[in-house]
N, C-alpha and C positions, 0 to 999 in steps of 0.2 A: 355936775362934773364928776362925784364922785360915782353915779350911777353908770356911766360912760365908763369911768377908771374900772368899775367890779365888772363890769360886763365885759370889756378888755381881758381881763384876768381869767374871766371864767371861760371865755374865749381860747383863750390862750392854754389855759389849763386841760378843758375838749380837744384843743387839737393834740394838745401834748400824748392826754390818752388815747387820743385815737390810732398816733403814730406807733404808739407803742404796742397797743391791743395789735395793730397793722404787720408789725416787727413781728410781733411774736407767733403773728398766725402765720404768718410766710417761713420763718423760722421749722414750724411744725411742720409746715407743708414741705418745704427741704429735707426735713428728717427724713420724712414717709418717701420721700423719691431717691435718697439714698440711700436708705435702707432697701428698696426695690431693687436697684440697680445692683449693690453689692451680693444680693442673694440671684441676680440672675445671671451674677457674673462667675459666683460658685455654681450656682447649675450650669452653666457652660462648662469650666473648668471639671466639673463630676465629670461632666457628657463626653468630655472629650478626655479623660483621663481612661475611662470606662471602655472609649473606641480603641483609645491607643494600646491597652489590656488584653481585649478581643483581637487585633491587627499583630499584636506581637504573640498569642498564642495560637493564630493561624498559621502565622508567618514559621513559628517553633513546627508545628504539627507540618506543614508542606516538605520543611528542609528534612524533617524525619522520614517523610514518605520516599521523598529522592535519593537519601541515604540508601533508604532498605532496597529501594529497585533497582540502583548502582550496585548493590553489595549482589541482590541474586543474578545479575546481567555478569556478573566480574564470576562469582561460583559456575555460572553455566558455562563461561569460556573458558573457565580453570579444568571443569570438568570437561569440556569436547577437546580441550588440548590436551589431556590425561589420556583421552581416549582414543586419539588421534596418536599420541606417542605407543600407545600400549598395541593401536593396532600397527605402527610399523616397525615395532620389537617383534611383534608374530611374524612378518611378513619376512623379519630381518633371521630369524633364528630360522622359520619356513626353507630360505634359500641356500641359509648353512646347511642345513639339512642335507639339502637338497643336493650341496655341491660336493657335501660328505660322500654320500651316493653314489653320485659319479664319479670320485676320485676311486671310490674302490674297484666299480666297476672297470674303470681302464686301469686301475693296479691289475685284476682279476682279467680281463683281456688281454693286457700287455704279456701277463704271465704264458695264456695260452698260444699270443702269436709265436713268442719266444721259443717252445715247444714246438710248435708247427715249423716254425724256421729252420732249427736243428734237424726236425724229424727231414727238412726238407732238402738240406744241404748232406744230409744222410743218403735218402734215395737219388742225388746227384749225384754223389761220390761214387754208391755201386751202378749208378747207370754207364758211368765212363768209364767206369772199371768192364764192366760187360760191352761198350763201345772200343774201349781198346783191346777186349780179346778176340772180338768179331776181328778187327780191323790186322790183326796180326794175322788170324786164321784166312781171312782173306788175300792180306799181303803172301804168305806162306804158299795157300796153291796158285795164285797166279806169278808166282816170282818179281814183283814189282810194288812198288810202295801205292800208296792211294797219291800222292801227288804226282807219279807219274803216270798213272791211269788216268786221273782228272785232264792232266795236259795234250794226251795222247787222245782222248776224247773232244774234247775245245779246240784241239788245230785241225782236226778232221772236220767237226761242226763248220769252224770259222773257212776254212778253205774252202769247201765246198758253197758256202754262204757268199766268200768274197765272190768266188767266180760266175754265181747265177747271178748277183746283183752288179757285176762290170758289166757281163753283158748284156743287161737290161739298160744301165745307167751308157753305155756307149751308145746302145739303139738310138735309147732316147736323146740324149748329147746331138749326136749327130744327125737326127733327125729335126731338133728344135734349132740348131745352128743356123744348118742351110735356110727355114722358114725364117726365123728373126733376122738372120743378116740379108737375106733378100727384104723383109718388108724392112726393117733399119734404114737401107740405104733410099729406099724406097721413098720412105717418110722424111730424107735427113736433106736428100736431096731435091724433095718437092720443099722442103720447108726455104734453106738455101736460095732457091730460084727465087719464090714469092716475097723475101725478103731484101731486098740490097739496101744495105745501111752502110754510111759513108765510113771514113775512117780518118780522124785528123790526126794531121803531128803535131804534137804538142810540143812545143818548146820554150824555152827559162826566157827568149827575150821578147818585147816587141817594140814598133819603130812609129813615130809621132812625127810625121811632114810639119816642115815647116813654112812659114809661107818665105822668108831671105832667112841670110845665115846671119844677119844684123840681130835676131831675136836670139840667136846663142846666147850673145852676152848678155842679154836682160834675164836670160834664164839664169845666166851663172851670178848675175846679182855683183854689188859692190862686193869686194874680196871674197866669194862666196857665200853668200848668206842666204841667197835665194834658195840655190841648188843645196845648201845643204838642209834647210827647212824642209822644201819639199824631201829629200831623201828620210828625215828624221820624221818626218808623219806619215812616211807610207811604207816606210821598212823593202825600198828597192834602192838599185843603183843606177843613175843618170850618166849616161855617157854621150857625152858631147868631145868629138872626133871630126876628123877632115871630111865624112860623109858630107856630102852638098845637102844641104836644105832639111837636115835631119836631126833626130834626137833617139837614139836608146835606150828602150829601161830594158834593164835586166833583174831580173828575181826568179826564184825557185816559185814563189806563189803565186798561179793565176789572177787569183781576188786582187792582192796588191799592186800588182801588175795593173789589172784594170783599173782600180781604183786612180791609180796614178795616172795614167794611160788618159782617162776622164778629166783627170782633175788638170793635167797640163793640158789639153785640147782647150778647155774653158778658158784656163790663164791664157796661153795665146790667144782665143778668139775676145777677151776682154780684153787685155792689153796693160792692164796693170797688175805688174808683180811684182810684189814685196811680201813680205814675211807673214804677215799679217792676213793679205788676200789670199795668200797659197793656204793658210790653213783653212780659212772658208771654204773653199773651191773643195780642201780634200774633204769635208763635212761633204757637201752637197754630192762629189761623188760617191761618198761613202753611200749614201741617200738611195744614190741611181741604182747604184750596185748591188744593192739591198730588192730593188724594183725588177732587177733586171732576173735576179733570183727569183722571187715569185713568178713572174711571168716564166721565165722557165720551166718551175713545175707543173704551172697548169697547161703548158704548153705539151709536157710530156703524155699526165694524163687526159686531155684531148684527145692526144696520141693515139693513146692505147686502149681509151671508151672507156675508163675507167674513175668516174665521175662520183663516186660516193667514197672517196679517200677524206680522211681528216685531213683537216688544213695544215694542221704540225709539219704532216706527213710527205702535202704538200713540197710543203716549204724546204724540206729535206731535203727533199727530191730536187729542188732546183739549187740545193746549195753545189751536188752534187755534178752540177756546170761546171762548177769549176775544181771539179778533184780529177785528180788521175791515178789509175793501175797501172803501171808499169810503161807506162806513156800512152794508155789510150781513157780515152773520157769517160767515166763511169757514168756520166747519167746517158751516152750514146750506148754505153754497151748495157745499160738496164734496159731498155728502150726497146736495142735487139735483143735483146733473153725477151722480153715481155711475147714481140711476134714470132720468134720462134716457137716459142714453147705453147703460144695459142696457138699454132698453125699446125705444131705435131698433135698436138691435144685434136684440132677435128680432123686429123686423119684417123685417129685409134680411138673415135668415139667418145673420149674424155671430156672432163669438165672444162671446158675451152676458157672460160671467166674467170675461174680457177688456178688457170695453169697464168693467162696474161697478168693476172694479179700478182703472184708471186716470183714470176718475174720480174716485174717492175719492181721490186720493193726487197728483193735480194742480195743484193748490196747498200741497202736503206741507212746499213750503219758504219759506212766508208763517210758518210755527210757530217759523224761526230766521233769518230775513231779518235782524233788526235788529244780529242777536249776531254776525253772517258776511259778509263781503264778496261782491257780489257779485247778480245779478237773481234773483226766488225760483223761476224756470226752473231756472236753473242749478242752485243749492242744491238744490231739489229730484231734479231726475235724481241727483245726486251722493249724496242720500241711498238714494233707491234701488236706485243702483248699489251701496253699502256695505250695505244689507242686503238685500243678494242678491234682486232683485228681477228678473223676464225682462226680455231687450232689448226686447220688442214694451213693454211698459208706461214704459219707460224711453224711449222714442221717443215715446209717446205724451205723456208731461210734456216733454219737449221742446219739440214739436211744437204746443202746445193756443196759443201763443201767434207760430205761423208762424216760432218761432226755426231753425228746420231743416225739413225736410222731409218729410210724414207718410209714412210705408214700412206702411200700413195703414189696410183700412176702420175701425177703430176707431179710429185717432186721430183721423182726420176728424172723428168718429162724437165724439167728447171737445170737440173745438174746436165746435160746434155747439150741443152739449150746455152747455160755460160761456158763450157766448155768450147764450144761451135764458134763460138761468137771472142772467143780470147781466142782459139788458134788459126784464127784465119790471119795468111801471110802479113805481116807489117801491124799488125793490130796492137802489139805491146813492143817493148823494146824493156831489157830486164835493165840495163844500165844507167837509163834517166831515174825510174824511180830507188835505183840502190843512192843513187846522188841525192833524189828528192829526202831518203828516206835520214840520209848523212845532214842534212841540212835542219831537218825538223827535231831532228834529235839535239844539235847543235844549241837553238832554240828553247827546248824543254829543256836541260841542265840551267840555262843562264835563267827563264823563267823559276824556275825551283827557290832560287837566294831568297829571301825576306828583302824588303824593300826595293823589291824591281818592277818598273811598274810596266813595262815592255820591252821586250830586244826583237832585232830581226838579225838573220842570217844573212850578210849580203856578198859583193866579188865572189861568188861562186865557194862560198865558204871559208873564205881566205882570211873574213873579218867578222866578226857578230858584235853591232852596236846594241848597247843596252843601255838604256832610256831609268834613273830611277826618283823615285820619289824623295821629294830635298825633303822634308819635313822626316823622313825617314831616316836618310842615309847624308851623312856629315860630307864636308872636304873630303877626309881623313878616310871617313868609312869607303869611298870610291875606291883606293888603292889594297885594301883589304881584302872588300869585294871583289876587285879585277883579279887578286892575285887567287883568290878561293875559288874562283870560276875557272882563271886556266888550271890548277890541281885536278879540277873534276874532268876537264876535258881530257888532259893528257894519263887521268887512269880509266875512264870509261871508253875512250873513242880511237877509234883509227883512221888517218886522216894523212896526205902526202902534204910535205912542207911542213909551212907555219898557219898559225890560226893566229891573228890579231883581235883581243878582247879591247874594247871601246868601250868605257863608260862614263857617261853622259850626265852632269848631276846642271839643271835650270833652275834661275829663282825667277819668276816672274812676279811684280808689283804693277795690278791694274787700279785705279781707280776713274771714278767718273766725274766731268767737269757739270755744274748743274746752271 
């Protein structure tokens, strides 16, 4: 037992020292590993103390190099701007110099022209002085002053000058007479024959059959309202009278005239008129009237083989249906100037194309006179100048009325041609268009107001309805306006009687039922 119990102990006591011997050598061996570590943690620390040393005396030495090559980059532009200033003080002193120089220089000229001027108002002085002693010694022996030597010399010159050039200029005078008024009538009366162009009378009314006199009073409408509709949209007057089976408009203007003329044929041949349809109808004639125009101009140019006109120009031309000069048709008597004046043009070898062109197109600005300021001369070259028309035709409208000066045988050849063609018997008549002329003028003053949005001239000038815009013009402003308008008429216009001013103010409220 007790062998077990020491053996136990001694047991016990081996392991004891073995742990301990164990302890202590691991202990040593910890030492030695960090002791290792702490010395390789200082050589790190060196190494990288050593780099950071070297990295910051690079770094010091870079910033220095940059410094010093900024500093001599900064001297060399101090010095090329030094140098650059210094050379444009030379250049600047150089041109002082320089203008010193020449300021002496034209001191030192001015001086000598000064000199020369005197010296020269000098030998002027005795030149006139030796001109007026000549001139006395001369007056002296001939007994007569030099102005009346001069004159006594010039009426002899010019006397004998008038009398050799009379009788050259009467030869000739009377030599070119006889030949131009023979080939004149020559040419005036071949053209004449080859031409006969009708001659209508224009007159302010026209008259719409009726199929019974029963459709009077559907035209005259409950209390009026029909016939005044239509009157108020087409700016004529409706007279409905004992005539059997008949209806009158009467207007100063063609167009409306027609327009209406159109529009009541349609109401009759439909058969329903009221307020309403009569203003459709005048749309739709408006329409026609508008068609009937075009067709008219190409009708004209057809005419006249005159096929490469602008279509504006056209259109002008057929507005021109319905204008009148002094009571005769203007686009009838452009029509005649057109074949006149080609038909004298191939007798006298001219530009035949030339001369019918500017014929037609002569009166071009009768189509917009009323709408433009200005004489239909004028207006018209201005149209043709805008659609590129030749300068010869553009002189030629010019010219057909001596406003400028013909620069060709064809304008002559034009002016001759409208002349021919306005004094043949019955062609014009001066008193319609002084009336026509009374009417339109009547029209443009009540047009002129603000807030008018149409008037017409109607009973032969007796009345002028004027139409205006209610958003415009108040109750109130109606009786203002009427009375501002007759003021203009009775200081601008002369006129037998009274003039009755009409002013019309409508509110219509449409809507639609859906």
């Amino acid at each position: 037992m007790e062998n077990t119990i020491i053996t136990i102990i001694v047991v016990l006591i081996a392991l004891a020292a073995g742990g301990l011997g164990g302890f202590l050598y691991r202990k040593n061996i910890m030492e030695r590993k960090i002791g290792r570590t702490e010395e390789f943690a200082q050589n790190l620390l060196d190494d990288a103390t050593r780099k950071a040393e070297d990295k910051k005396k690079e770094a010091i030495l870079s910033a220095k190099e940059e410094i010093i090559s900024l500093k001599s980059d900064l001297d060399k532009e101090v010095r090329d701007r030094r140098a650059e200033v210094t050379r444009l003080e030379r250049r600047v002193n150089q041109r002082e110099e320089a203008l010193d120089k020449k300021y002496d220089n034209l001191e030192a000229r001015e001086e000598s022209l000064n000199e020369k001027y005197k010296e020269a108002e000098r030998l002027e002085a005795e030149a006139q002085q030796l001109h007026d002693r000549q001139q006395g010694e001369l007056e002296r022996i001939s007994n007569m002053t030099m102005e009346e030597a001069r004159q006594i010399l010039m009426n002899r010159i010019q006397k004998d000058a008038f009398h050799d050039a009379a009788v050259m200029v009467r030869d000739i005078e009377s030599r070119a007479k006889e030949e131009a008024d023979k080939k004149a009538r020559n040419i005036i009366s071949l053209a004449i024959q080859k031409c006969a162009a009708d001659h209508v009378a224009e007159t302010t009314v026209s008259v719409v059959a009726l199929p019974n006199d029963d459709m009077k009073g559907r035209i005259i409408g409950r209390e009026g309202r029909n016939i005044r509709t239509l009157e108020t949209a087409t700016g004529v007057d409706l007279i409905i009278d004992d005539t059997p089976e008949a209806v009158i408009i009467s207007g100063f203007d063609p167009v409306r005239r027609e327009v209406a003329r159109i529009a009541l044929e349609k109401l009759i041949m439909d058969g329903r008129i009221h307020p309403a349809r009569i203003e459709e109808m005048v749309d739709k004639a408006h329409r026609e009237v508008d068609n009937q125009i075009r067709e008219a101009g190409e009708s004209a140019v057809f005419d006249t083989n005159q096929h490469s006109l602008h279509h504006e120009l056209v259109r002008l031309l057929g507005r021109m249906k319905y204008r009148t000069s002094y009571g005769q048709n203007v686009l009838k008597h452009s029509i005649e100037v057109s074949h006149l004046a080609g038909i004298m043009a191939s007798e006298l070898g001219a530009d035949v194309q030339l001369a019918k062109r500017a014929g037609l197109l002569h009166d071009i600005g009768k189509a917009i006179d009323h709408e433009v300021e200005g004489t239909h001369v004028t207006i018209g070259a201005e149209l043709a100048k805008k659609y590129h028309e030749s300068d010869a035709v553009i002189n030629c409208i010019m010219a057909h009325h001596n406003d400028v000066e013909p620069q060709s045988v064809e304008a002559v050849l034009v002016q001759a041609a409208d002349a021919i063609s306005a004094a043949r018997p019955g062609a014009r008549r001066e008193s319609l268009e002084n009336y026509i002329k009374r009417l339109q003028k009547l029209e443009e003053i009540a047009n002129s107001f603000e807030g008018v949005d149409k008037s017409y001239a109607i009973q032969s000038g007796r009345e002028v309805r004027i139409m205006v815009r209610p958003e415009d013009v108040n109750d109130a402003g109606t009786l203002i306006l009427a009375k501002e308008i007759v003021k203009r008429i009775e200081s601008e216009m002369e006129y037998p009687g009274q003039i009755k001013v009409n002013v019309i103010r409508e509110t219509r409220a449409i809507e639609m039922a859906k």
